[in-house]
PLY file of the C-alpha trace (Angstrom):
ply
format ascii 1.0
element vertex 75
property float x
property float y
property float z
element edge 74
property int vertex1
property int vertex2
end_header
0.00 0.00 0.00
2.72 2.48 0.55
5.44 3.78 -1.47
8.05 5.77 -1.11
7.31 9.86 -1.10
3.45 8.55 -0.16
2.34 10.41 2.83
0.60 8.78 5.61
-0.42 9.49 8.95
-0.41 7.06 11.88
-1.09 6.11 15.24
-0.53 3.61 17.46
2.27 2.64 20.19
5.64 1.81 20.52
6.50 -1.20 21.47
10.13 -2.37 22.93
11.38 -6.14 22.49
15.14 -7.62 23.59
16.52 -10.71 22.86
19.99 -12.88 21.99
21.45 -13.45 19.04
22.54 -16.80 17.89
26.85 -15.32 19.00
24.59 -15.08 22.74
25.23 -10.87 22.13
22.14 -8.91 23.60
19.79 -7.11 20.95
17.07 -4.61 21.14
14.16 -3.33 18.62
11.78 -1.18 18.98
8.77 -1.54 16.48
5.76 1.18 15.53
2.34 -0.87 16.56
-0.03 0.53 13.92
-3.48 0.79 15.27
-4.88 3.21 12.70
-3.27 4.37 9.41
-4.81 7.21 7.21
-3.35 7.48 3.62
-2.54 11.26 3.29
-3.82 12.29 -1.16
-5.27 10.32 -3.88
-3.64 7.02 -4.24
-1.75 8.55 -7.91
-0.52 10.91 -6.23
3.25 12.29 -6.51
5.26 13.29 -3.26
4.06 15.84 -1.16
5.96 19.19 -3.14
5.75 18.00 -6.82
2.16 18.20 -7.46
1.35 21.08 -4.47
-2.16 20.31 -2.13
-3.14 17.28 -1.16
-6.09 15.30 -2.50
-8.48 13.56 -0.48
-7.84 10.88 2.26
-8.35 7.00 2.80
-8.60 5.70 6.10
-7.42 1.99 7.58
-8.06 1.05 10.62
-5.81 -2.42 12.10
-6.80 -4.29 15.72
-3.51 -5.62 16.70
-2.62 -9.50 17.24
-2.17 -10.53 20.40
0.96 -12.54 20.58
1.52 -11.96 17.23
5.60 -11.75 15.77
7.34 -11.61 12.94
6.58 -15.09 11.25
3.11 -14.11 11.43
3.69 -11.39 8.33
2.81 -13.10 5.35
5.54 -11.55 3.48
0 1
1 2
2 3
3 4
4 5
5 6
6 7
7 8
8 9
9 10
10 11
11 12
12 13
13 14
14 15
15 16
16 17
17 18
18 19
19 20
20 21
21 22
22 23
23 24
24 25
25 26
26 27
27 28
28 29
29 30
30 31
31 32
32 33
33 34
34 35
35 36
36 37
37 38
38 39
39 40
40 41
41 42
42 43
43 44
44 45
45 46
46 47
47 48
48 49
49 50
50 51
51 52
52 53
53 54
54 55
55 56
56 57
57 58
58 59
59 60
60 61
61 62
62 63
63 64
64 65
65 66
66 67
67 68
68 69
69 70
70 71
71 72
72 73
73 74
């Protein structure tokens, strides 16, 4: 759904996680929980600055998976 230049506007939470590596050394992410996105223009739309005002809107709204991780994307 996104590209790059697209302008979007989100909110949501932060979320914190730490683990070990396979080499045992400590490692920390810290990941954007989306729990509503709204597409900012029309979805042609260039980046914000080539084309001037934006266009109308298109809202998405996610419930977040309890649990869930990263072999749950199906990408």
């Amino acid at each position: 759904y996104l590209s790059k230049g697209r302008q979007v506007y989100v909110e949501g939470r932060l979320q914190t996680r730490e683990w070990q590596d396979k080499e045992g050394h400590k490692r920390n992410t810290t990941e954007v929980v989306a729990h509503r996105i709204i597409f900012l223009g029309s979805k042609g739309q260039a980046p914000a600055g080539a084309t001037g005002a934006a266009g109308g809107s298109e809202e998405v709204t996610y419930e977040p998976v309890a649990g869930g991780n990263e072999e749950d994307i199906p990408f």
